[in-house]
MARSE-113667 format. One record per residue (C-alpha): x, y, z. Coordinates in steps of 0.1 Angstrom, whole numbers, plus 5000, padded with zeros to 4 digits. Example, Ala and Ser with C-alpha at 12.3 -4.5 7.8 and 13.67 -1.06 7.14 Angstrom:
MARSE-113667
     u     v     w
  5123  4955  5078
  5137  4989  5071
This chain:
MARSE-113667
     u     v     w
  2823  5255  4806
  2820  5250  4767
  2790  5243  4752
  2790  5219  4719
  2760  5205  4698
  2747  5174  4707
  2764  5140  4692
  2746  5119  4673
  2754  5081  4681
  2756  5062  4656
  2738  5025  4658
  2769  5001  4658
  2769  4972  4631
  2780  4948  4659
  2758  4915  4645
  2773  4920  4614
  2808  4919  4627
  2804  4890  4660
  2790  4862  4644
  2801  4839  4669
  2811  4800  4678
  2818  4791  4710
  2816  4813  4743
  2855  4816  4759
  2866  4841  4786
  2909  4839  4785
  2921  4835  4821
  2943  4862  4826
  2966  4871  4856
  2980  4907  4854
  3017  4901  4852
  3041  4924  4875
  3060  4953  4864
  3096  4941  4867
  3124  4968  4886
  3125  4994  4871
  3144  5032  4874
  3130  5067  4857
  3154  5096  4852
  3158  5127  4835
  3180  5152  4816
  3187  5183  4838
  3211  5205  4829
  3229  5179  4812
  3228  5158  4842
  3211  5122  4843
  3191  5124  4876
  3172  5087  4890
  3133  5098  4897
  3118  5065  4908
  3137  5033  4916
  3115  5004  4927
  3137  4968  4940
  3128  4956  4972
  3131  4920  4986
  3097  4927  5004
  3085  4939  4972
  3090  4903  4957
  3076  4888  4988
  3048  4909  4980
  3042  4901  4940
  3049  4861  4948
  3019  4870  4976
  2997  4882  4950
  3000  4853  4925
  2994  4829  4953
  2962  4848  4960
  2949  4845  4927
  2957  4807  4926
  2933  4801  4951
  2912  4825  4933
  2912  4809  4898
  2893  4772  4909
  2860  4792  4917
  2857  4823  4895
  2874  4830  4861
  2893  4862  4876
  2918  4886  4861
  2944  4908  4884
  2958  4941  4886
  2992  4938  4901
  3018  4966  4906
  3053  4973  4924
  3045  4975  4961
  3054  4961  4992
  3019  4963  5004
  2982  4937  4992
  2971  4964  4986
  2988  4967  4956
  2972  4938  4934
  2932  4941  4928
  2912  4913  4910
  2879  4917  4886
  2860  4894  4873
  2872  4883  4837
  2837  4862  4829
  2818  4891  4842
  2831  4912  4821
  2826  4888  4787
  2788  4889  4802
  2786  4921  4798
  2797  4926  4763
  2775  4893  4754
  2745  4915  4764
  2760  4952  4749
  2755  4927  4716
  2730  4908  4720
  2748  4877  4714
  2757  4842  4733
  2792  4837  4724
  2820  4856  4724
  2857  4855  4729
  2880  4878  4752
  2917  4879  4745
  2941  4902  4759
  2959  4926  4733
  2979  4951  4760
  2983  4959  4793
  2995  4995  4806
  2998  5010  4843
  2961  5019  4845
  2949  4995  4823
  2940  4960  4806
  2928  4960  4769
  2907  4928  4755
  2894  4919  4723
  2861  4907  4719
  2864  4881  4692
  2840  4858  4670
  2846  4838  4644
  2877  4853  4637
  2860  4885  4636
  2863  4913  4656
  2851  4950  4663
  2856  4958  4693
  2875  4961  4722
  2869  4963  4761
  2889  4986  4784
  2895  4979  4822
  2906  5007  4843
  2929  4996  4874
  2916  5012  4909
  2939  5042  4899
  2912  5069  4903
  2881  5057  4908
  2853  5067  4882
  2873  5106  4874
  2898  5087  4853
  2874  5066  4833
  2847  5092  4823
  2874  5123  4817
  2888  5095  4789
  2855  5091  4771
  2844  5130  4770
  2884  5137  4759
  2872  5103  4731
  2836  5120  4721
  2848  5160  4724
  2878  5152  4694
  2850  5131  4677
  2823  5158  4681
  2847  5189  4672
  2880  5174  4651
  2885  5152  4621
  2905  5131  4640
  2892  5096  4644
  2892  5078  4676
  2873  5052  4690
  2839  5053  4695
  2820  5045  4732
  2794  5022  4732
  2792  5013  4768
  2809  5021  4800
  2801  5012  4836
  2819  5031  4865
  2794  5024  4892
  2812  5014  4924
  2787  4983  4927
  2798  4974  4887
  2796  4936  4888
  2825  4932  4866
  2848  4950  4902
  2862  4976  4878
  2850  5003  4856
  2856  4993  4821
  2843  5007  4783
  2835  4990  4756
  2850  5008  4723
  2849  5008  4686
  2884  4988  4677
  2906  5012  4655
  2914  4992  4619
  2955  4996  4615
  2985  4986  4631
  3001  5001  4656
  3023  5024  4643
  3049  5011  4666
  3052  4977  4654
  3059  4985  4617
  3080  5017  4625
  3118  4998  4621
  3106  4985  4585
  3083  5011  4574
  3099  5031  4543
  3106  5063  4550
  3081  5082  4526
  3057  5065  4545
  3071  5080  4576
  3067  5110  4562
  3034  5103  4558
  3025  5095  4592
  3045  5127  4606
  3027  5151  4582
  2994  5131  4592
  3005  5134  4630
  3015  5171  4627
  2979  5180  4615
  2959  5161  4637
  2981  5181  4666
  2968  5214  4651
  2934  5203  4654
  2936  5198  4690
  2955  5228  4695
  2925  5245  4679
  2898  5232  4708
  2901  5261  4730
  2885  5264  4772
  2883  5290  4796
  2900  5269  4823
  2925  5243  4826
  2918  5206  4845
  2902  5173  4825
  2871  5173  4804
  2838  5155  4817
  2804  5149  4796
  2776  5170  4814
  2742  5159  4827
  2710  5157  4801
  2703  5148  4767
  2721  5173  4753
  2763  5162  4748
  2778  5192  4765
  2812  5192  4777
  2828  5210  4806
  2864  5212  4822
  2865  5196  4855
  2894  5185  4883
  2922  5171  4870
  2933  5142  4860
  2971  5136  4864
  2998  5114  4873
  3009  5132  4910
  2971  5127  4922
  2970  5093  4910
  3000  5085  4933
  2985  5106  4959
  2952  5092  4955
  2949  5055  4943
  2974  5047  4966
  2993  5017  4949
  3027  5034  4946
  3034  5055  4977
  3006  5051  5002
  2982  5015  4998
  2958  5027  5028
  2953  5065  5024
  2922  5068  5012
  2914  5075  4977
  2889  5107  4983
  2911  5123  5006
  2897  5161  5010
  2932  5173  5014
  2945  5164  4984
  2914  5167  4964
  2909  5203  4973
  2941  5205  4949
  2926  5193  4915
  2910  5224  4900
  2894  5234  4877
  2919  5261  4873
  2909  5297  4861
  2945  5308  4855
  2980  5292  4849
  3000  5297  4879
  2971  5280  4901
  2974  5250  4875
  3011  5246  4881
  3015  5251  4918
  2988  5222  4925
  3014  5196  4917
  3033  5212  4938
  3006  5219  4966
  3004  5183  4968
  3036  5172  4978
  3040  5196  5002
  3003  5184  5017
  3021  5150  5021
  3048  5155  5031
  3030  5180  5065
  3005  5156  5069
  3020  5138  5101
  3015  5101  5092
  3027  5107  5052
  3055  5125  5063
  3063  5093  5085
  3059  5068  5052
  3078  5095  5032
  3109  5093  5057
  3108  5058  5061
  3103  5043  5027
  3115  5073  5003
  3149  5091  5024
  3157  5060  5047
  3148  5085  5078
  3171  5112  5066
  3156  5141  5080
  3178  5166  5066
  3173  5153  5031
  3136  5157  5039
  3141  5194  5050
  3159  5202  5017
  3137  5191  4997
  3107  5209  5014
  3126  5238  5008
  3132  5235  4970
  3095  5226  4966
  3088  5258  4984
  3109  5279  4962
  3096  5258  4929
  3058  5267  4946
  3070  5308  4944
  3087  5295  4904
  3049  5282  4892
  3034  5322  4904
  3066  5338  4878
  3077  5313  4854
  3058  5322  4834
  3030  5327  4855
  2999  5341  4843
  3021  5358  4817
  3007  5353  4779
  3037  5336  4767
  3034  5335  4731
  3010  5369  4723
  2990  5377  4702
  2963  5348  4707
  2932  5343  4687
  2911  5337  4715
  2928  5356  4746
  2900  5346  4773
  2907  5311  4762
  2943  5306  4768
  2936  5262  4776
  2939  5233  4753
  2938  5197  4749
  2969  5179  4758
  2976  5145  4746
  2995  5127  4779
  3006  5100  4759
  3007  5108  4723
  3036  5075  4713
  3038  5058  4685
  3018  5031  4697
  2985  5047  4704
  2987  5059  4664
  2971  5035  4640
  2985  5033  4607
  2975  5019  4578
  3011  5003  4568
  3005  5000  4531
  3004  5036  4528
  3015  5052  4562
  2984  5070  4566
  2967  5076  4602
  2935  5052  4606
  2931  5065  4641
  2943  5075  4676
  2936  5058  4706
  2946  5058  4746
  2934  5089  4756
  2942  5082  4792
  2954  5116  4813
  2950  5145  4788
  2941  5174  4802
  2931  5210  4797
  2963  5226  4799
  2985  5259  4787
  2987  5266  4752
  3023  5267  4753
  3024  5233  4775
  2998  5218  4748
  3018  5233  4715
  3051  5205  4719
  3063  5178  4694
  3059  5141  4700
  3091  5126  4719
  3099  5101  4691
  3108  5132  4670
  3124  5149  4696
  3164  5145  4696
  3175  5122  4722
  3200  5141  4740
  3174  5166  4748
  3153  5163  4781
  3125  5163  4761
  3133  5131  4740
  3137  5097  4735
  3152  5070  4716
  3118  5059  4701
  3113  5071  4664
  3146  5055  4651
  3182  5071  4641
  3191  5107  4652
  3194  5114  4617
  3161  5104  4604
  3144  5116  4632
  3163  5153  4625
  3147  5149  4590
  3114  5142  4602
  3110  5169  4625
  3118  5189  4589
  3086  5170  4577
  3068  5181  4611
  3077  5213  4604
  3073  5226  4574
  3035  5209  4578
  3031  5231  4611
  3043  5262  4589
  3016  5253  4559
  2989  5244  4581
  2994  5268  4611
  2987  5300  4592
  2990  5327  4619
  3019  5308  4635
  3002  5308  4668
  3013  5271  4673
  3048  5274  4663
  3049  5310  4689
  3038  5288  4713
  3061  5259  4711
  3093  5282  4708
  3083  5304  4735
  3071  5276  4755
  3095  5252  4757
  3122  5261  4787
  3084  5263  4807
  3080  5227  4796
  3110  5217  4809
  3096  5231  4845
  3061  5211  4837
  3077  5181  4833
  3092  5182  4867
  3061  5190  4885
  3054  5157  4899
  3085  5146  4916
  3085  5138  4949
  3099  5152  4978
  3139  5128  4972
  3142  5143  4936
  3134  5177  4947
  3161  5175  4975
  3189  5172  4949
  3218  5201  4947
  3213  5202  4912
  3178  5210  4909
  3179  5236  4937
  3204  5252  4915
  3182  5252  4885
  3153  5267  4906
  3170  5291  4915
  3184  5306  4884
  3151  5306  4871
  3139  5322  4901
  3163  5352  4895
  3158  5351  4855
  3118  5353  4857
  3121  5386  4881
  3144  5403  4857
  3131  5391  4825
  3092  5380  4831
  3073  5362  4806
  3104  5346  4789
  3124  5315  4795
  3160  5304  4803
  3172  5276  4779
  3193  5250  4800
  3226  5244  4784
């Protein structure tokens, strides 16, 4: 556990800001995820992670919205709905609930609640008056049940307390499981800028450069919060603001767990998975409880049922293969690279952990787009205490496209190679001992493992990634602690 010195709240200038008209709560219904198919770059092979198109899937959706038709004559509702062929899958809060609430955060009748996004996990409203607005209120989805929620706002006041970075600031949260509202939800400080997404086509490239130099110090910063153990941060008891790494927070527990994509009536808290999520005192226990968890399903008698039916249209043999790569991937996570210090020497060696951003796009940084500089960054959602060589990586819009660790966000290959030069040579002034840039380098072909850690059982069972198991298998034995670049 770290210990940090207390925050200090500050009073928020909210009837300054929501001087308000007329009382309005939007009607919103949650709109459904359309098909969809994830893939990535092995080996210079495109392989298809996740493909969700069902007819009973559609059945399912056009189920939901006629739920919340009969729903929206008696209560001013809002619904969560996702891709599944199970009810499960769509859960409904109360929308005017949730404006009462931030009417008595303030202190003030009226108030106005209009919906700026919507993510996996997530709704995000703006609380509006009189044109005016300062705030914003989060809904969390039934993802993860009160974890998800307060690891996001100790990750929010831990950068506030310990970086220069801004984010927002927490002025209220509820994550009771009796929460009038039916969802856990925080009320936050709204971020001035624009999303440096929207203006990132027309935006001139010095001020690009701008917002990658900006972007590349704010990484360091993180990188400089340092933990004993790896796992997701939570705020500790009393009236002193402590902080201390907890279990973790991350995408194959949420499937796991929450239910909505794989398994609608396993229950949320199920010890068997749970047992899984750290904290973690060393790095080869951290990576093998992605993997721990998939193999948990997949012997558990009635998930490895669901898993043959819906995932390998009852192909045993497929099933069997891929139990068998994730067994040999399990043995990977103990020697690639292990507990091995990767990228030696460190500054603090009994604190190998760091923050990692889970979602560090272009829209989650706030620009101001007169000038390019960073106002703020916000969506904090799944970071966790992770490796220093898993936390020391460049955002994917800089990355180049054809590598498995980019994307076509960011704009052309050409400026993006240009930028990275930006990213760069900031990293090189700022990063003084190089123990960032050691870390990236040395760390990347054990990112490329990382980023395959949550796959389920079907990807696992292809030829391909046997194969690339396997030579990494053989590699780590006869040349431990470093990494084999795929070509």
């Amino acid at each position: 556990m770290l210990t940090f010195l207390p925050l200090n709240f500050p009073s928020a200038p909210l009837t300054r800001l929501l001087r308000c008209a007329a009382i309005s709560a939007s009607l919103e219904i949650g709109a459904c995820k359309g098909a969809c198919n994830e893939s990535i770059l092995l080996a210079g092979k495109r392989i298809v992670t996740s493909s969700i198109v069902t007819k009973s899937q559609n059945q399912s959706l056009r189920a939901a919205r006629s739920k919340w038709s009969m729903s929206e004559e008696s209560e001013v509702l809002s619904t969560f709905s996702y891709d599944s062929d199970e009810e499960a899958s769509s859960h409904t809060f109360y929308l005017s609930r949730l404006a009462e609430a931030v009417r008595n955060l303030i202190g003030l009748q009226d108030c106005k609640l209009l919906k700026l996004a919507e993510g996996g996990y997530h709704k995000v409203y703006d609380v509006s008056a009189n044109n005016a607005s300062s705030l914003v209120v989060r809904v969390a989805a039934p993802a993860f049940p009160k974890d998800k929620v307060e690891s996001e706002i100790a990750t929010l006041q831990c950068i506030a307390s310990h970086t220069k970075i801004h984010t927002p600031h927490v002025y209220a949260w509820n994550t009771a499981d009796d929460n009038p509202v039916g969802s856990e939800y925080m009320i936050l400080e709204k971020v001035a800028g624009t999303p440096a997404s929207d203006v990132w086509d027309t935006l001139s490239f010095e001020k690009k450069e701008v917002v990658v130099s900006e972007v590349a110090e704010h990484i360091i910063q993180l990188f400089h919060l340092r933990f004993k153990t790896a796992g997701s941060l939570y705020r500790t008891a009393g009236l002193n603001q402590d902080f201390t790494v907890g279990p973790i927070i991350s995408v194959p527990f949420y499937r796991a767990l929450d239910g909505f994509v794989r398994f609608p009536h396993s229950p949320i808290s199920d010890p068997g998975i749970m047992k899984f999520r750290g904290p973690f005192s060393d790095t080869s226990s951290y990576l093998q409880s992605f993997l721990k968890v998939e193999l948990h399903i997949i012997c558990d008698q009635h998930l490895r049922q669901l898993v043959l039916e819906q995932e390998l249209n009852g192909d045993e043999s497929r099933l069997e293969h891929g139990t068998r790569v994730l067994q040999k991937a399990l043995q990977l996570a103990s020697v690639y690279p292990g507990d091995i210090c990767v990228s030696s020497p460190l500054s603090t060696p009994k604190q190998p952990f760091s923050l990692r951003m889970d979602d560090f796009r272009l829209s989650n940084i706030m620009i101001d787009e007169n000038t390019g500089h960073i106002t703020g960054l916000i969506d904090f959602e799944g970071a966790t205490i992770s490796p220093l060589w898993e936390c020391a990586y460049m955002p994917r819009w800089l990355q180049d496209p054809e590598e498995w660790d980019g994307t076509h966000e960011g704009g052309t290959p050409s400026e993006k190679s240009s930028l990275r030069k930006v990213f760069f040579d900031k990293i090189k002034q700022i990063d003084k001992d190089g123990e960032w840039k050691r870390a990236h380098d040395h760390g990347r072909p054990f990112r490329e493992f990382t980023n395959m850690l949550n796959f389920n059982v079907n990807v696992w069972a292809d030829s391909s990634i046997e194969r690339w198991v396997d030579a990494r298998l053989q590699w780590a034995y006869e040349h431990p602690g470093e990494g084999l670049i795929s070509i």
